[in-house]
N, C-alpha and C positions, 0 to 999 in steps of 0.2 A: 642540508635538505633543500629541494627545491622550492622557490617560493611560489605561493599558491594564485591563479589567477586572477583576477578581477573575474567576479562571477556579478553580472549583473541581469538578474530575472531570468536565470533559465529556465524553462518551464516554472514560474514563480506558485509556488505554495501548491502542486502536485500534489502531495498527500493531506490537505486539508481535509478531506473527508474521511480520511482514516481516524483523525485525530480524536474528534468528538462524539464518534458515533454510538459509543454506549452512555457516555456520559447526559445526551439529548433526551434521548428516551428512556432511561434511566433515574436522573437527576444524581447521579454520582459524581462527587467532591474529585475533582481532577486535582491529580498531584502537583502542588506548588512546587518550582525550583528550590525553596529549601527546604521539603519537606522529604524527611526520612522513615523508612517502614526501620522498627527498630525490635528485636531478637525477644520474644517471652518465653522462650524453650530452648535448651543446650543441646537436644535429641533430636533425631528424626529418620527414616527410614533412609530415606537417602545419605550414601557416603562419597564423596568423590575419589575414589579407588585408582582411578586410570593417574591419580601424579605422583610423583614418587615417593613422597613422604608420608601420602594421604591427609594431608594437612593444607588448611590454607589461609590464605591473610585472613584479621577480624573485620576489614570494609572491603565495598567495594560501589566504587562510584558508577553509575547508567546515565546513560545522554540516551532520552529517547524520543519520541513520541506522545504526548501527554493520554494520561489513561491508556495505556498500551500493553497492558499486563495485567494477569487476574492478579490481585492483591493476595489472593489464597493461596496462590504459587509462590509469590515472593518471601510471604509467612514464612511457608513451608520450607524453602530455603533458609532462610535465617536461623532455621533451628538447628544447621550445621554449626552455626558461632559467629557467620559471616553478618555484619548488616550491612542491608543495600541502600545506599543514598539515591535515591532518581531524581534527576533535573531533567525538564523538557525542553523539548525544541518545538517551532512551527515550520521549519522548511530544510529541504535538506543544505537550501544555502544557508541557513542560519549555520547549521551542524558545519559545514564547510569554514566559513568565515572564524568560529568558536575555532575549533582546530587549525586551521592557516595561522590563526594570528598568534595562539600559543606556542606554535612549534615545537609540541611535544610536551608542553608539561600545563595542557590544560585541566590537570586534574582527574580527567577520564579514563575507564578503563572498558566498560563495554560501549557500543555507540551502535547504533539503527540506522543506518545512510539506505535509500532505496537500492537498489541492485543498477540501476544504472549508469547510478555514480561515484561507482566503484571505479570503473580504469579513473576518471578524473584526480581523484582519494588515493588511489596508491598509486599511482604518478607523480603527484605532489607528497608522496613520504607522507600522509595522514594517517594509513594502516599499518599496523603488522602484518606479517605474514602468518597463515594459522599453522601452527604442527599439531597435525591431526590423530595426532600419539594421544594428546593430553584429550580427543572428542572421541569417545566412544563410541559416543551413540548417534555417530555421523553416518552411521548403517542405517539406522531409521530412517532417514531420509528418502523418500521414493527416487529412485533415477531422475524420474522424469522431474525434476525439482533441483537437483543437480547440474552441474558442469553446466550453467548458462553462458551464455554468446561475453557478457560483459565482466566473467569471470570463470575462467578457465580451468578446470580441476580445483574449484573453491577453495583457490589459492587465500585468498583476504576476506572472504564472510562464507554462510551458511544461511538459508533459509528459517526467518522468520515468519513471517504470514504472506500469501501471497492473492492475489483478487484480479479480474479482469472483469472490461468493462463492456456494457450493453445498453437495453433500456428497456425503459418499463413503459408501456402506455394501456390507457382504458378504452375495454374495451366497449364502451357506451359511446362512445368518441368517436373512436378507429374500429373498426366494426369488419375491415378486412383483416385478413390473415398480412401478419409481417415476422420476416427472416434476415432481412439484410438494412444491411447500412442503405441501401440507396432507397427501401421503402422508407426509412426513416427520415431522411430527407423529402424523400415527397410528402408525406404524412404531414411535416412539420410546415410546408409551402399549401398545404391544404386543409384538411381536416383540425386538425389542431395547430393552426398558426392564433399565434398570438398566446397562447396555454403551450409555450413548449420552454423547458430548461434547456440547458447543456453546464458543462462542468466549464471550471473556470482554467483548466489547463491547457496551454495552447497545443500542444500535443495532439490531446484527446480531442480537441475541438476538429483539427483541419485533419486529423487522419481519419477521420469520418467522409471528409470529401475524396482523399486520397484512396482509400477502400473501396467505396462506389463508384470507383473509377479506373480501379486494376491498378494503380499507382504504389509503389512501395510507402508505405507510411513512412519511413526515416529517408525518404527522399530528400535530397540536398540540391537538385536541378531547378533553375530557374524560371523555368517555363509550366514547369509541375506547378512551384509557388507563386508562380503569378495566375496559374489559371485558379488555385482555388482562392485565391487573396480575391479575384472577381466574384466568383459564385458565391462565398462564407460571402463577404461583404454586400456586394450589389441584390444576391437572391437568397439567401439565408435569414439575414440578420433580420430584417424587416419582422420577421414574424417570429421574435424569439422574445418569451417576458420575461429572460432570466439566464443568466451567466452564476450559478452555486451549486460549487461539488456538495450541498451537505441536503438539496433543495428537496431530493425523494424521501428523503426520512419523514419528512413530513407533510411533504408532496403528496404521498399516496394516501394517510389517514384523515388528511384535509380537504384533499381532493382540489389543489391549488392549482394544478397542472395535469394536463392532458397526456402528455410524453416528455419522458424525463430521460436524458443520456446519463447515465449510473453506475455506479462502483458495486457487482452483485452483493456483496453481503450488505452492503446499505438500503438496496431495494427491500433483501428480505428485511431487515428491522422494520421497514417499515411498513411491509406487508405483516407483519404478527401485529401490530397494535392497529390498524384497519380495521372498522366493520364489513369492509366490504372487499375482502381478500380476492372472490369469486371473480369481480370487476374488472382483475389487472391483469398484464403478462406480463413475462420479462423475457428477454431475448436475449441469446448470445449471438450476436448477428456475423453472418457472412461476410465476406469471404475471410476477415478479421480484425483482429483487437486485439489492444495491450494487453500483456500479462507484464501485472507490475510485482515486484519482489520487495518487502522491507526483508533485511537482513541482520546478523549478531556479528559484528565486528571487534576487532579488540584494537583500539586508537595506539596511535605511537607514544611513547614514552608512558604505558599503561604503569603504572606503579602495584597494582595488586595482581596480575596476572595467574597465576596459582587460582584465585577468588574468579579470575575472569573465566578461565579456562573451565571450572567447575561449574559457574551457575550456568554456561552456554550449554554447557551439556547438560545438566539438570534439565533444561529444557527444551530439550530434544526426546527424553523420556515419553514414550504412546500417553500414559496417565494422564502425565502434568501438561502434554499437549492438546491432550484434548481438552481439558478444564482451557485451554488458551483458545479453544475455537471456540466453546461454547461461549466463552465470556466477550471474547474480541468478536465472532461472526465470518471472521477469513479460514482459510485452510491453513496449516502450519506446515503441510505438504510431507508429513510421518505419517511411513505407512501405519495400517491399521485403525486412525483413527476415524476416518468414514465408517468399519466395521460399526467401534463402538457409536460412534452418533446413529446408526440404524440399530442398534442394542439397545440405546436407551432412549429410545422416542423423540429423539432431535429434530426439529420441526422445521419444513422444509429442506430438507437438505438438498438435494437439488440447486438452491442457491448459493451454498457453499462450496460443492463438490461436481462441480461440470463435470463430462462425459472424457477420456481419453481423445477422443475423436475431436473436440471442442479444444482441449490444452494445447493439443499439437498443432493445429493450424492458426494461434495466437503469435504475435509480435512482438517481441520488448522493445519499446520506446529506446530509443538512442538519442544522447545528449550532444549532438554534432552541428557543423557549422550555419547548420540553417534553425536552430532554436531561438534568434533572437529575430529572424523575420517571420516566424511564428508566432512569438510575442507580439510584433507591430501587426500583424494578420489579425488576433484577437483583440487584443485595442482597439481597432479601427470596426471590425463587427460591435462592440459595446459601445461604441460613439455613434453606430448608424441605428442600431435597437434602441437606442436612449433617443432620438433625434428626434 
């Protein structure tokens, strides 16, 4: 196998704000590394039919995301005979570094890498390959959640939850109408400087400049990143109180922050425990924005695979997906499941389920060769905001 790169801070800790979001508002017990959901029923409505024996290992080991799964669903799987041990992760280099360094027999059988670093992962021999004989219910899938740019005929994952980013600001603050990234920018150099977050990903940070500017977000040109390495640093930073992906959750109920740059289903959490819901907006702003993918992968040298192949599709199932939106707050991107969140009084959805019109003129973030002078880009904006 080949050996895995020196990964140092690519986009470092990306999905931070995925991790804790129900847990915050909540107060939900986030599953320990050794903590195991373990089997109180041999039954359940669910069979995994599609493998050939109908039969499958008694464990099966998750590398995920902490709190990243309704526990009701996990239950409910277990009552096939299977139990799921989950161990978590905080970054997808962690998940990288855990798998590189095992070389295949780190124990794991399903694993959560974000979708864009997947070529990096099956490049380095981290993934299998899926045979989609054994996922059924890879039809549920909407198209449009399908065949992304960073994996090709969902050769190595399937869509988990998926979210894109925007921002929320008040409007007692900002009292004009805003649609794009480059109001946001201005907003943040005016009316609410000094009261403005952003997220701690270097990505998300400078492709905010790169959008307001007709610039390809995964631009790699030199000149691109020196002009906004000037503007994030020299005219940005000054008025920013706050570089934390997790800052609108409690941003918005607190009232800490004027305009927050945000992960949508995090804005909603934190618009439903708000009193003052009426207050806010959120935007999917112009001309675009990441759409970020976590996905269900099955690691190389998976030992339970049978177990693997079964509970991915398990959770692919409309039912058991939508218990995953309502509990997590992202899209699982199965069809149908928007129906039922307007069938059964899901609140706000709107922040869960952007417009066609809005998916399709989104970007997946690309992991390529100017990700680490992105990182020195947002370092150098947190050394001038802090000064």
């Amino acid at each position: 196998m080949p050996t895995v790169p020196a990964v140092r801070a690519l986009v470092p800790r990306a999905s931070v704000a995925r991790i804790s979001r129900r847990a915050v508002l909540s107060g939900f017990v986030v599953l320990t590394a050794t903590g195991a959901l373990t089997a109180c029923s041999s039954s359940t409505g669910f069979a995994p039919s599609v493998l050939p024996d109908g039969k499958v290992e008694n464990h099966l080991n998750v590398y995920s995301w902490g709190d990243y799964s309704d526990p009701d669903n996990i239950a409910k799987f277990q009552k096939t005979g299977t139990t799921v041990q989950l161990d978590s992760f905080g970054s997808n280099e962690e998940l990288i570094a855990k798998l590189g360094a095992t070389r295949g027999t780190s124990g794991y059988d399903v694993v959560v890498p974000t979708g864009n670093y997947i070529p990096m992962m099956s490049a380095n021999g981290l993934l299998q390959e899926l045979d989609h004989s054994f996922l059924k219910n890879f039809e549920n899938i909407d198209p449009l959640y399908r065949d992304q740019s960073w994996d090709r005929g969902n050769k190595y994952s399937v869509c988990k939850n998926w979210g894109t980013t925007g921002y929320a600001y008040d409007t007692r603050v900002i009292t004009r109408p805003m649609t794009s990234w480059a109001d946001f920018l201005d907003a943040a150099q005016n009316e609410a400087s000094k009261n403005v977050a952003v997220l701690e990903d270097p990505w998300e940070v400078t492709s905010m400049y790169f959008a307001a500017n007709g610039i390809d977000p995964n631009t790699t040109k030199k000149a691109d990143l020196d002009a906004a390495e000037d503007f994030l640093v020299n005219s940005l930073a000054p008025h920013i109180k706050a570089f934390n992906s997790t800052a609108v959750t409690s941003g918005i109920p607190e009232e800490t922050f004027a305009l927050m740059q945000a992960f949508n289903g995090d804005v909603r959490q934190g618009l439903l425990v708000t009193d003052t819901p009426e207050a806010w907006k959120f935007v999917y702003p112009t001309p675009t924005a990441n759409i970020w993918m976590d996905t269900w992968a099955i690691a190389t040298g998976a030992q339970n695979m049978d177990a693997a192949y079964a509970f991915i599709d398990f959770m692919l199932e409309p039912e058991v997906s939508f218990r995953e939106v309502d509990y997590i707050g992202y899209n699982t991107g199965v069809t149908g499941v928007e129906k039922m969140a307007a069938e059964r009084e899901f609140e706000l959805p709107e922040l869960v389920f952007p417009p066609a019109e809005v998916v399709e003129r989104l970007t997946p973030a690309v992991v390529n060769e100017a990700a680490e002078r992105l990182v020195a880009i947002v370092n150098r904006m947190m050394a001038k905001a802090g000064s």
